[in-house]
C-alpha positions as CSV (number, residue, x, y, z in Angstrom):
1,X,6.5,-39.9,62.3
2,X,6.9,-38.1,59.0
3,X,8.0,-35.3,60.5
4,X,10.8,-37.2,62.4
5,X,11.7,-38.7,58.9
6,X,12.2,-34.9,57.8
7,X,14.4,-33.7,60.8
8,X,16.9,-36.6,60.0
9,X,17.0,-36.8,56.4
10,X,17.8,-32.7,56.0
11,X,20.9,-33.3,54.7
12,X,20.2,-36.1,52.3
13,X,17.2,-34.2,50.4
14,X,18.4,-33.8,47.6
15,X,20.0,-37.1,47.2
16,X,16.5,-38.7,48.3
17,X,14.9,-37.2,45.5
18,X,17.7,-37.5,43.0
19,X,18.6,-41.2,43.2
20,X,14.6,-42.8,42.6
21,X,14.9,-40.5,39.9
22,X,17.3,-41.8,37.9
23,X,16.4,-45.6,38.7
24,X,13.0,-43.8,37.1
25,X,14.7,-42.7,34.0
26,X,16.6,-45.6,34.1
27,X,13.9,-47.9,34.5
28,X,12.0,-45.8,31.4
29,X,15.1,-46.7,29.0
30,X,15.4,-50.1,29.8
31,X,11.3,-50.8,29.0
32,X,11.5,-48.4,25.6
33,X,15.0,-50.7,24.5
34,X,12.3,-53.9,23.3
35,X,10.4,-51.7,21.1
36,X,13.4,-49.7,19.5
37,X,14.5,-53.6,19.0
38,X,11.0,-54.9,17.2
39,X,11.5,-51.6,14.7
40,X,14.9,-52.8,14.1
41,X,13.3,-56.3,13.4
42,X,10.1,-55.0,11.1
43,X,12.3,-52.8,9.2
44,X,15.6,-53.4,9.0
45,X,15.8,-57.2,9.2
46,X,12.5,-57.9,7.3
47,X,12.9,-54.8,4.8
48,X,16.4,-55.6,4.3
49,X,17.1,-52.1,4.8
50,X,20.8,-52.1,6.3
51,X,20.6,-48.3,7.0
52,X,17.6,-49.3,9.1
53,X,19.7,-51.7,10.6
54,X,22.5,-49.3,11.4
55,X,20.6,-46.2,12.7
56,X,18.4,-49.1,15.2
57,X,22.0,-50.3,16.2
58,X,23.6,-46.8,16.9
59,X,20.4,-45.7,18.8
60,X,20.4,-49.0,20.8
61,X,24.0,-48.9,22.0
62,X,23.9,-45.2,22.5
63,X,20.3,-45.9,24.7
64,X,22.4,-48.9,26.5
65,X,25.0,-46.9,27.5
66,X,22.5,-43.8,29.2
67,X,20.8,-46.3,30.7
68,X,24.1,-47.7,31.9
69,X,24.7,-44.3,33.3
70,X,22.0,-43.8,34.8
71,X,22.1,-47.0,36.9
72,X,26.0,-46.2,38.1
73,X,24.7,-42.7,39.3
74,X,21.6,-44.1,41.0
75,X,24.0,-46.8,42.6
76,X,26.3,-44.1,43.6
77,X,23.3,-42.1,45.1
78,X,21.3,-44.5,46.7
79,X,23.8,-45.6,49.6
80,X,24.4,-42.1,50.6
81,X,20.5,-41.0,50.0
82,X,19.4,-44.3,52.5
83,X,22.2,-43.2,54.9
């Protein structure tokens, strides 16, 4: 069986590796985001430290918008990866 699965998906190697990958990385980004958010919380909000509050904000957008990335390339990848 496995090696049937191997015959057919010789094309679509890479891709079949690639794409759980970044739903991996993706996934990995999307878990760290809460505890980047209870640091923004302990220090910046309850410190009143509004550079604290800034660099936690920057870091959160920039982290939303990889992870954002990451899901549109594992959406582009996964159709042609399962095909």
């Amino acid at each position: 069986m496995v090696k049937k699965l191997i015959k057919y998906s010789r094309g679509y190697r890479l891709l079949s590796i690639v794409a759980p990958l970044l739903v991996v990385i993706e996934s990995f980004i999307e878990i760290y985001i809460p505890y980047v958010m209870a640091d923004l919380i302990d220090e910046g909000i309850y410190g009143s430290n509004m550079n604290a509050v800034a660099k936690y904000g920057l870091f959160l957008i920039g982290a939303a918008m990889v992870s954002l990335a990451f899901g549109v390339a594992a959406g582009i990848t996964a159709p042609f990866a399962s095909s």
